[in-house]
N, C-alpha and C positions, 0 to 999 in steps of 0.2 A: 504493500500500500504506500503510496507517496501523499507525503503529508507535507503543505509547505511550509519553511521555516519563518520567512518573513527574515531572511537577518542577508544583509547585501556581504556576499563573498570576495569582492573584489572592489574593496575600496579606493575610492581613485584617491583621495590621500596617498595611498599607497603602490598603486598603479601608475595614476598620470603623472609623465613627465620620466619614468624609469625605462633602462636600455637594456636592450636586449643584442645579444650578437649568435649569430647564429652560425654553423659549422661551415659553410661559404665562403663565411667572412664578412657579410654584411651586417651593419648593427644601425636598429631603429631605435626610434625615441617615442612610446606611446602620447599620443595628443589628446585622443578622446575614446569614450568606452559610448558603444551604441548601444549595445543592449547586455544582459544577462541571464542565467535561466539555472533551474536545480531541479535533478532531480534524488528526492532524500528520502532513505529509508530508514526502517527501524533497526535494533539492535537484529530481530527477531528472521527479518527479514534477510538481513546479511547473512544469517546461520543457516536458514532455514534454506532460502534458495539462491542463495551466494550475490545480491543481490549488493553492488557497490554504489554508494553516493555519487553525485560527482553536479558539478556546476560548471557553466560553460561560460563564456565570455567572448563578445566580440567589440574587437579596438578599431582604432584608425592609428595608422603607425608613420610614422616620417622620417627621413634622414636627409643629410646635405645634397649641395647641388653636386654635379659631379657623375652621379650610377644614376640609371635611369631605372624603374621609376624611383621617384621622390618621395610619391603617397603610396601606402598599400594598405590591407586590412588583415589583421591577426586575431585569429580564431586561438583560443585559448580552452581547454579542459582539464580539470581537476578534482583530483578525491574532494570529498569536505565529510568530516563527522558523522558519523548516523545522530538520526535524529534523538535531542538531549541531551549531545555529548559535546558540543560546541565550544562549551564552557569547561568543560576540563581542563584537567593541566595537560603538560603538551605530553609527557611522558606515557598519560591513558590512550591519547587520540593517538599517539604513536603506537598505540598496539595494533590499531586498526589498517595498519598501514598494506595498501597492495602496489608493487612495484610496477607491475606488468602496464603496458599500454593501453588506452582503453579504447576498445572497441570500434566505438565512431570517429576517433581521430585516427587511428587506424588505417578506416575503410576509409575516408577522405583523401589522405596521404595516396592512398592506392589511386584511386581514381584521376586526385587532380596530375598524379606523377602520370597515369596514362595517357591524359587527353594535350597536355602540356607538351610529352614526346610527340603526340600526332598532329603537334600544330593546332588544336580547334581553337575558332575565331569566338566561340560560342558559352566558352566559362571561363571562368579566371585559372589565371597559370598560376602555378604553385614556383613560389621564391625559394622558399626553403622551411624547415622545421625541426624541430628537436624535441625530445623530455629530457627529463631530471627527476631527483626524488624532492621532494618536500624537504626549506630546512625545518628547524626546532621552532623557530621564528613564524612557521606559517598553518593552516590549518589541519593539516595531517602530516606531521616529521614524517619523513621515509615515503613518502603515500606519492603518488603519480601527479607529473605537471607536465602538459602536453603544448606544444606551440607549435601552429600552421602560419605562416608566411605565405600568404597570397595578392594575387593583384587585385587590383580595386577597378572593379568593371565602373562602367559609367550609367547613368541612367536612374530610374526611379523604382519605388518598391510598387511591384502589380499590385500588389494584395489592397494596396493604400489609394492606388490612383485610378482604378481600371471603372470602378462606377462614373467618375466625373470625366472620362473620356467619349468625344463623340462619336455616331455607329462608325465613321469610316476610319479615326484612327483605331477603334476597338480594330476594324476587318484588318488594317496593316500589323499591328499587333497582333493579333493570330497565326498571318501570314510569315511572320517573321520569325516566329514561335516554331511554327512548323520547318521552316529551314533549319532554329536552328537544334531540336530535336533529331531530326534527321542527319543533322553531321556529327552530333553527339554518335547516333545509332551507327554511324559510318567508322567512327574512331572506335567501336567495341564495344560501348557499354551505354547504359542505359539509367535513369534517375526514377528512383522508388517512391523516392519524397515527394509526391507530384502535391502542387498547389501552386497557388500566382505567390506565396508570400517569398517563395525559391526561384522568382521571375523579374529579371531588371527590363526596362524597357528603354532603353535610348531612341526617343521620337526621331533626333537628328538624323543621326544613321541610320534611322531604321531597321535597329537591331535590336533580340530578344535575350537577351546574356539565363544562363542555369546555373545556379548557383545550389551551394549545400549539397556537397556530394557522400553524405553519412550512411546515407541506405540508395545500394544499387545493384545493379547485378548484371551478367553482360551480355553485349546483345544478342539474340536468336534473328534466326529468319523472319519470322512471323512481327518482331520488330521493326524488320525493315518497310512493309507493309503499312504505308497510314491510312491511320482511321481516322476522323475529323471526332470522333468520341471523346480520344485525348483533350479535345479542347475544354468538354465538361471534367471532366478528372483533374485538370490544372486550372480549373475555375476560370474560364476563359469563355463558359459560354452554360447558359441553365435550361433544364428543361422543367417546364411549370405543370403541374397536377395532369392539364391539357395535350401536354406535348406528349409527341412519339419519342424514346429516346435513338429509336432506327431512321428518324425524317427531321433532317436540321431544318429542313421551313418551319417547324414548329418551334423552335429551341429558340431564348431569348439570347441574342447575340448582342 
């Protein structure tokens, strides 16, 4: 069961403005923290079906002039405490401690490292990343701290702008979508996470950028194949009580 804590993990007192250098050789300067998220279990939960905490974090990161790019955005994962143990001293949270990588940075690392090799114009390239263990200093001594290095596509969040767009740039945004789905599908692999809030939209360019590659899997034939369905799956288009979900005349686009 996930219960939420209410208690913010990454303080930007503590965050903003700290460097990071990564095994490349590049090293950024966090500037700002976009969002955060957790998800936290019990004592009971850890035992019972191995179930690890962890909190997520995404930055906007900088470095001087010089290496190109300037901006990017870093994805950050980390153990945190089961739930009630926050407040511990650090030497109990340190019992809790799992070294191993977790999961969904992981399978991102996987992904962005594939589509990065094949050139796709379509999601952000992966800079670089590393872990480390937790120190004494932070929320789980020993416990996983995971960092993605990636580029900062351009454009807007779907999820936020796609009602106050009108039918025609909705129809260009579809259409771009579909491109660039299909070159994703062309580079191997394919995105699970499907929703607009994993969808940038660059009006200018008229490009559809994929982002969030934590759940995916890789592509089959029958992927290659589109369906305009997808559009309802990635919140791109609805069908109302009325509609056929077989006959897009019907579907509110």
């Amino acid at each position: 069961m996930i219960i939420p804590s209410n208690i913010i993990w990454f303080d930007d007192d503590d965050w903003l403005g700290s460097e990071l250098s990564f095994p490349a050789g590049s090293t950024w300067r966090l500037t700002k923290k976009i969002k955060e998220s957790e998800d936290i279990y019990s004592q009971r939960d850890h035992e019972d079906d191995v179930a690890i905490s962890e909190a997520r974090a995404v930055f906007v990161a900088s470095r001087g002039p010089g290496a190109a790019p300037t901006t990017a955005v870093l994805k950050v994962h980390m153990q945190i405490p089961w739930w009630g143990s926050a407040t511990k001293k650090p030497l109990i949270r340190a019992q809790q401690a799992v070294s191993e990588t977790p999961t969904r940075g992981t399978r991102e690392v996987e992904a962005l490292t594939l589509l990065t090799k094949a050139g796709c114009s379509s999601t952000p390239h992966l800079i670089d990343w590393m872990k480390r263990q937790q120190t004494q200093d932070e929320w789980v001594p020993g416990g996983f701290i995971h960092f993605i290095m990636m580029e900062m596509v351009p454009g807007v969040d779907v999820s936020l702008n796609f009602d106050i767009l009108d039918r025609k740039e909705r129809d260009e945004l579809r259409a771009a979508f579909k491109a660039s789905f299909l070159e994703c599908t062309a580079c191997g692999i394919v995105n699970r996470d499907s929703g607009s809030q994993n969808l940038r939209w660059d009006a200018e360019r008229q490009k559809c950028y994929i982002i969030d590659w934590e759940m995916h899997h890789p592509s089959r034939k029958r992927d290659e194949i589109w369906s305009d369905k997808k559009y309802i799956s990635w919140n791109l288009a609805r069908v109302g009580e009325d509609g056929d979900y077989d006959d897009m005349s019907t579907w509110t686009l």
